[in-house]
C-alpha positions in Angstrom: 154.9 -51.7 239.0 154.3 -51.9 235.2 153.3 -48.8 234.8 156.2 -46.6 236.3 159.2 -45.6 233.7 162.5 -44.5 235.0 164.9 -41.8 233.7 168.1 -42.0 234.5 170.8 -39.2 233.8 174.6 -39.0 234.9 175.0 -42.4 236.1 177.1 -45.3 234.6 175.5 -48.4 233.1 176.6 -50.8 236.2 174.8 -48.6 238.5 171.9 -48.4 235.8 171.1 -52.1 235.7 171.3 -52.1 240.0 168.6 -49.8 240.3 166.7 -51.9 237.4 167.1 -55.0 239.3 166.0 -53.4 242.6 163.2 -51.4 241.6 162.1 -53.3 238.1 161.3 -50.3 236.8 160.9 -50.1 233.2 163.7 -47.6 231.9 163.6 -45.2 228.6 165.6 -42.2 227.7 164.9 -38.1 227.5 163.4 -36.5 225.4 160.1 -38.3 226.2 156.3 -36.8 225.8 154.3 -36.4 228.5 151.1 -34.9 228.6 151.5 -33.5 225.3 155.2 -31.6 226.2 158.3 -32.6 225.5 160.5 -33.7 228.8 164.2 -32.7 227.8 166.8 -32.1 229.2 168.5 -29.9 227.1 167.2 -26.4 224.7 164.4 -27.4 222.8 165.1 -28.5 219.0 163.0 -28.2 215.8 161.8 -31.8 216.6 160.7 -31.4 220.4 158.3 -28.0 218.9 157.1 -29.8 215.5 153.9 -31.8 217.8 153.1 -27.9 218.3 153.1 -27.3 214.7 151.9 -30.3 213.4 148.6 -29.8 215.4 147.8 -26.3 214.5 148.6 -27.1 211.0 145.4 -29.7 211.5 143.2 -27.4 213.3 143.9 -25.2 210.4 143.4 -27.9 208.2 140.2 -29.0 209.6 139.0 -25.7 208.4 139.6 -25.3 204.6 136.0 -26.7 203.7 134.6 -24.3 205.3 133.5 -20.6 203.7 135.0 -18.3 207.0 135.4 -14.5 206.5 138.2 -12.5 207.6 136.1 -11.8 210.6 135.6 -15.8 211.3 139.2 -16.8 211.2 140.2 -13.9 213.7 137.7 -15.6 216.1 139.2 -18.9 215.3 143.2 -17.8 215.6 142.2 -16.0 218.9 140.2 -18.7 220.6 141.6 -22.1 219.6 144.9 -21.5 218.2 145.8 -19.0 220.6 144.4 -21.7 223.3 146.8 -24.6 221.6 149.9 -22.3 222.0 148.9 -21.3 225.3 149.5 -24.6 226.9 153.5 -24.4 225.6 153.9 -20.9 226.4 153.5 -21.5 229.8 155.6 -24.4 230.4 159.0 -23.2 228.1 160.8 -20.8 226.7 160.1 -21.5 222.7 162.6 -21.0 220.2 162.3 -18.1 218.2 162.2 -20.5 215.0 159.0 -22.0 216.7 157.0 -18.8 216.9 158.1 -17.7 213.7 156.4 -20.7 211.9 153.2 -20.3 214.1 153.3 -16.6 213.4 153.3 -17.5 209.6 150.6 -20.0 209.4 148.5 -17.8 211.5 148.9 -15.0 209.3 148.4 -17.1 205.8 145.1 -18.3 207.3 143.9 -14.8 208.2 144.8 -13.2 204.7 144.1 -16.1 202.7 142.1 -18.8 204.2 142.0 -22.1 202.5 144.1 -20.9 200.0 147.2 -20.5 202.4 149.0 -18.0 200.0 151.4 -16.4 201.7 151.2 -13.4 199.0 147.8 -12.1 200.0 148.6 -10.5 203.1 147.3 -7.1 203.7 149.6 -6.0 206.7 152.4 -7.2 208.3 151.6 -9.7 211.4 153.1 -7.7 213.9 150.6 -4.8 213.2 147.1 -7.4 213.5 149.3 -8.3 217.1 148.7 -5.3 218.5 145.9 -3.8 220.8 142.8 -2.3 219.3 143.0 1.1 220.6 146.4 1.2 218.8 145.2 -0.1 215.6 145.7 -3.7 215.5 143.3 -6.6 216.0 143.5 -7.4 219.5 145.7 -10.4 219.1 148.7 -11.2 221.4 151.9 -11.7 220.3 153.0 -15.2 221.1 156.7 -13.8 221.6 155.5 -11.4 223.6 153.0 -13.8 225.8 156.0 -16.0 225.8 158.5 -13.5 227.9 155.1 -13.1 229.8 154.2 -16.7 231.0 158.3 -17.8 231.7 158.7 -14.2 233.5 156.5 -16.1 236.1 158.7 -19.1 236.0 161.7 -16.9 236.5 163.0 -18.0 232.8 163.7 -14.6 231.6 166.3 -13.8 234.1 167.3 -10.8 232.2 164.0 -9.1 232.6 162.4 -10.5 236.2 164.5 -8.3 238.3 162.7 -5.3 236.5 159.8 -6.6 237.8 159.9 -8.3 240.7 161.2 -7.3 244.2 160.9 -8.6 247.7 159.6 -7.0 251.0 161.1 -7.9 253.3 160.1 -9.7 257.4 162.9 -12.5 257.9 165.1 -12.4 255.0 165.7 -15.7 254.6 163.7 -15.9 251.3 165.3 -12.8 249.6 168.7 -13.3 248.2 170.7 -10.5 249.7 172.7 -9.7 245.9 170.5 -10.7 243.7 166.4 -9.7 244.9 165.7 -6.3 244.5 164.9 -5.8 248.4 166.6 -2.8 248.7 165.3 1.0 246.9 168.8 0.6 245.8 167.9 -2.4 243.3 169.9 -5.7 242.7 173.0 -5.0 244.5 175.3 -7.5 242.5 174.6 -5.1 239.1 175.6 -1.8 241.5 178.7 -3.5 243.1 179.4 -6.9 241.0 181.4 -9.2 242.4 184.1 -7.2 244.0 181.4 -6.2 246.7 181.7 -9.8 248.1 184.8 -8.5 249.5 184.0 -5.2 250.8 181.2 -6.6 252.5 182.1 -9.8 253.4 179.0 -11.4 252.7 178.9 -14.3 250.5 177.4 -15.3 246.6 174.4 -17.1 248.2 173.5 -15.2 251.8 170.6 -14.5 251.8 169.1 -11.1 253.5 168.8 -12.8 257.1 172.4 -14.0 257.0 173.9 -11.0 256.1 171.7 -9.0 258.9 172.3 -11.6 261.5 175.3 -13.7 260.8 177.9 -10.6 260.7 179.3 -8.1 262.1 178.2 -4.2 260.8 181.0 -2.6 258.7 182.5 0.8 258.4 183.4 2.1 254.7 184.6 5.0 253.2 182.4 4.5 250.4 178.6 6.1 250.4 177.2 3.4 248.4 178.6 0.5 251.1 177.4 3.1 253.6 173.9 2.9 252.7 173.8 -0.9 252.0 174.5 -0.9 255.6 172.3 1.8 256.6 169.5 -0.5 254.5 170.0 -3.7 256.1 170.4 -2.7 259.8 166.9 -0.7 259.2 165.2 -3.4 258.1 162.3 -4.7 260.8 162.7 -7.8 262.3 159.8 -10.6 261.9 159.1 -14.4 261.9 156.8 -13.7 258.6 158.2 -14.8 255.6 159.1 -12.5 252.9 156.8 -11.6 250.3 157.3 -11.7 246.4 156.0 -8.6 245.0 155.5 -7.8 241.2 154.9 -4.6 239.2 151.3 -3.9 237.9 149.4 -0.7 236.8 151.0 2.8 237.1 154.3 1.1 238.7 152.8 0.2 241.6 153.9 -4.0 243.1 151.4 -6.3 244.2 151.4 -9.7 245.5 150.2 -11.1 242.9 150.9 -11.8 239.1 149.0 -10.6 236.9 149.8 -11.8 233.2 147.7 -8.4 231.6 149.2 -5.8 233.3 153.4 -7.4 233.0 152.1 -8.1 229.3 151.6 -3.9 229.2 155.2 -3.4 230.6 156.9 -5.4 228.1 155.4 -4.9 225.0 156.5 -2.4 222.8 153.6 0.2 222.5 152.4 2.4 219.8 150.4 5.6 219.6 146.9 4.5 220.9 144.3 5.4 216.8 141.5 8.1 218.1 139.2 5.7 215.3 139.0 2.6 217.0 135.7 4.0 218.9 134.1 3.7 216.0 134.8 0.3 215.1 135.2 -1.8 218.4 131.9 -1.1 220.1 129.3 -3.4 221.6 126.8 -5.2 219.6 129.1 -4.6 215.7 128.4 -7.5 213.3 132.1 -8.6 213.6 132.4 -9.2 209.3 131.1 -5.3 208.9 133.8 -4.6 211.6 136.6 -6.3 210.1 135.9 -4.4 206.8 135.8 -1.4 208.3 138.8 -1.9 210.2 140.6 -2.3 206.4 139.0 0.8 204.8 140.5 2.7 207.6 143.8 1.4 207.6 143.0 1.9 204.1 144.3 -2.0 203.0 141.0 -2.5 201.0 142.3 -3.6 197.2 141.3 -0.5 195.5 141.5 0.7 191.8 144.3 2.8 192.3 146.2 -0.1 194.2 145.4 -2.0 191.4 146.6 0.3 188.9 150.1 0.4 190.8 150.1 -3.5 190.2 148.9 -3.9 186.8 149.0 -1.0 184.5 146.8 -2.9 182.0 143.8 -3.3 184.7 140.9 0.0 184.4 140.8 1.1 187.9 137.7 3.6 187.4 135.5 3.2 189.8 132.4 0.6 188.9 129.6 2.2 191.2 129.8 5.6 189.1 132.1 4.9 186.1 133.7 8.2 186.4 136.7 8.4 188.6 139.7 6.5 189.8 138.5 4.0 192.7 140.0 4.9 195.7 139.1 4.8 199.3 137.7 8.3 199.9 135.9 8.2 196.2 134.3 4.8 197.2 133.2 5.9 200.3 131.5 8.5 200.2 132.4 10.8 197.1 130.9 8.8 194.2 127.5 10.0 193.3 126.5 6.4 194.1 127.6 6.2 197.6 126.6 9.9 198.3 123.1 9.3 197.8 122.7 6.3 199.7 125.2 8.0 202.6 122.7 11.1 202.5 119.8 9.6 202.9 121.3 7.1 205.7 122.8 9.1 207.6 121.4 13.2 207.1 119.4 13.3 210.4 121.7 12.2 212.5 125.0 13.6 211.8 122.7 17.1 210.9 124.6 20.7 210.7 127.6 18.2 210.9 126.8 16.2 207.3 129.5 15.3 205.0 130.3 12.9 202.7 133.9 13.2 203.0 135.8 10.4 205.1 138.2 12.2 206.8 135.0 13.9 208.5 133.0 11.5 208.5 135.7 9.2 210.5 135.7 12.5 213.0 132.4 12.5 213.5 131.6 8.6 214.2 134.7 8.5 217.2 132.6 12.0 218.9 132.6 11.2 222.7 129.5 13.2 223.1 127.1 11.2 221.5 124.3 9.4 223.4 124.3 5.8 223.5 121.5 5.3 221.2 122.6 7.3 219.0 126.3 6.8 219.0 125.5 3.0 218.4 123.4 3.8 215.5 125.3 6.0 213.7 128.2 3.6 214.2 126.4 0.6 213.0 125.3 2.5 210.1 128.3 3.6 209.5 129.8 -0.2 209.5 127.4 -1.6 207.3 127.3 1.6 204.6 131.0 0.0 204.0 130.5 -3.2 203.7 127.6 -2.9 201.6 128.9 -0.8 199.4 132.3 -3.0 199.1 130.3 -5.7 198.4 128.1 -4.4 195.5 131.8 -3.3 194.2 133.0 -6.5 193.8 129.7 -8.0 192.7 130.3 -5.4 189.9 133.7 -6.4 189.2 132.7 -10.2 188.8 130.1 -8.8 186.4 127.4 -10.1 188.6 123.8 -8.0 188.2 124.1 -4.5 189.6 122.1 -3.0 192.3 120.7 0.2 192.7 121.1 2.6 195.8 117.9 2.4 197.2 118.0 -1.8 197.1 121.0 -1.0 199.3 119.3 0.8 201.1 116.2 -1.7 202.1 119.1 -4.7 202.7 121.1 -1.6 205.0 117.9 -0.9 206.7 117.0 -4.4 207.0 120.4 -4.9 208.7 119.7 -2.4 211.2 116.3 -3.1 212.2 117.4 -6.9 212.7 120.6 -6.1 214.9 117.9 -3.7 216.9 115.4 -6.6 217.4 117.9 -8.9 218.1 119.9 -7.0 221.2 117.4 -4.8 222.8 116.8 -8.1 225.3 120.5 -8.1 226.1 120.7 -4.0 226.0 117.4 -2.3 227.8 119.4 0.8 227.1 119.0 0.7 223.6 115.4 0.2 224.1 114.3 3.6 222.2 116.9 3.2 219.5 113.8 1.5 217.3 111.7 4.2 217.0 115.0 6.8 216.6 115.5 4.9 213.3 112.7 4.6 211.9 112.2 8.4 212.4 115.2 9.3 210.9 115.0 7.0 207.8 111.2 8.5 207.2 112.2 12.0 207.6 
């Protein structure tokens, strides 16, 4: 009995203190924490979300002595802090406040890291939150995720009846004006309220009432005609009705299925012909990540720089000749072009170049074999970070490095991820030997 805690709500203090003497409950008042979520009963306030906050804040915290690249803190965001939110996204409708403050610590940690400067973000938030074969990262949006999980719960009443209808055996689980049992769709939105009267079927009936506890009706009207025509032709069965809920290519199913309602109400974007050549199986996720930057072109570049700082020499620091920018650094220095040629001059063959609008062509061709699509790829990815790395080794005056130590640590790269997948991969068996033939050729 000591356990036990009552709530009581709407009744006065005499009756209060009777059900305290007769149960000898211990009594408290809402909002109260349970489980970890706030019990209210009321719209949720700054103070019922800031437990939400205040944890990811430590997680993030807990992180800060740690060296993480950008790579690193994606994983994190999208397996822990995405696992955090996902507990509250499911249980309420947060307040747009709420997921604007997780939305901003999520992106300062990503940009920044430990350093939490908001002023070092590369791209707006909502861009990482979208799918990869639209050019984001592959995060959800928590706003998005949000409409998602209380779209189950019926707490976006505005959006359910777009997806969700009933089929119909008894009716007495499908609300004859507001479930979307008819092809005619929700019948209050065609007729409002005034069709309470023309039909004589009440707020609440549900579609069993109104088939069985009335009398058929003749209108004038073709719409009441066919609401008629719909209800007198539905069959009659003991089974109970069935929730249905719309899925791929428009088609309802009996069950929900958070992925494909998150597809319907997102807003989507024209799906990037690139990101084949950058979310494949077996990338090194930093090389990736990097990649995924020099083609969004967000890398900090000289000419970038220049545009900042008009004092700061933005020549480029592999060939000291030209103004850095993306498609100089990669592949149109005379640096990078000899390491790129003799990387990569077997296998892209009559098709060589060592300009990035082509060579971005080439490494998304469907018509590659696997072998050799994933080695061109991986070559590709680590090319660009390699190359951004000796850059900024260069910029922190740090001892340069020629292009042929670039490429041993490249072809060391390679022949490591090889060695380490071909027992996961027995399809990439031969892709060994096609490397070390085309670096010898």
């Amino acid at each position: 009995m000591e356990k036990p805690t009552m709530y009581l709500g709407g009744v006065t203090e005499d009756i209060q203190m009777e059900l305290e003497n007769k149960f000898h409950f211990k009594t408290d008042k809402l909002p109260v924490h349970y489980l970890g979520l706030p019990l209210t009963t009321k719209s949720m306030n700054t103070t019922d979300y800031q437990p939400l906050i205040e944890t990811i804040r430590t997680r993030i915290g807990s992180w800060k002595n740690q060296y993480l690249s950008y790579a690193g803190r994606l994983e994190l965001l999208g397996s822990v802090i995405w696992n955090i939110s996902s507990v509250w996204l499911s249980a309420f409708r947060l307040p747009k406040a709420c997921i604007r403050e997780i939305d901003k610590i999520c992106s300062v940690f990503l940009w920044s890291g430990s350093d939490l400067n908001p002023r070092k973000a590369k791209l707006c938030w909502e861009e990482v939150c979208r799918p990869r074969e639209e050019g984001g990262l592959g995060l959800r949006s928590l706003k998005d995720m949000n409409n998602v999980t209380v779209l189950k719960l019926f707490g976006v009443r505005g959006l359910a009846p777009e997806f969700c209808k009933v089929e119909v055996y008894n009716g007495k689980g499908a609300s004859f004006w507001y479930d979307q049992w008819s092809p005619l769709g929700c019948l209050m939105d065609m007729l409002g309220t005034r069709g309470q009267i023309y039909t004589r079927i009440r707020q609440h009936d549900t579609v069993h009432t109104a088939r069985t506890k009335r009398r058929r009706r003749v209108h004038r009207s073709a719409g009441l005609i066919q609401i008629e025509n719909q209800l007198q032709s539905l069959s009659r069965s003991e089974e109970e009705d069935v929730v249905l809920w719309k899925g791929k290519q428009d088609i309802y199913k009996d069950q929900f299925l958070t992925s494909e309602t998150w597809n319907h109400i997102r807003t989507k974007k024209e799906k990037v012909s690139w990101h084949r050549g950058i979310w494949f199986t077996h990338a090194t996720p930093k090389h990736r990540f990097c990649t995924w930057l020099a083609i969004r072109n967000w890398l900090t570049m000289g000419d970038k720089m220049v545009t900042w700082n008009a004092g700061i020499d933005g020549t480029c620091v592999l060939c000291m000749q030209q103004l850095e920018t993306r498609n100089h650094l990669f592949f149109g220095c005379d640096y990078s072009s000899s390491l790129w040629y003799k990387l990569m001059n077997v296998f892209m063959g009559n098709g060589y170049s060592e300009e990035w609008i082509d060579v971005v062509l080439f490494i998304q061709k469907p018509n590659l074999d696997r072998t050799r699509s994933f080695l061109v790829r991986y070559v590709f990815q680590s090319t660009i970070y390699m190359i951004w790395h000796e850059r900024n080794c260069r910029r922190h005056d740090e001892r340069p490095r020629s292009p042929e130590v670039l490429f041993a640590m490249i072809d060391r790269l390679v022949k490591n991820r090889i060695m380490s997948i071909r027992a996961q991969d027995m399809r990439l068996d031969c892709a060994f030997q096609l490397w070390i033939g085309a670096v010898q050729a």
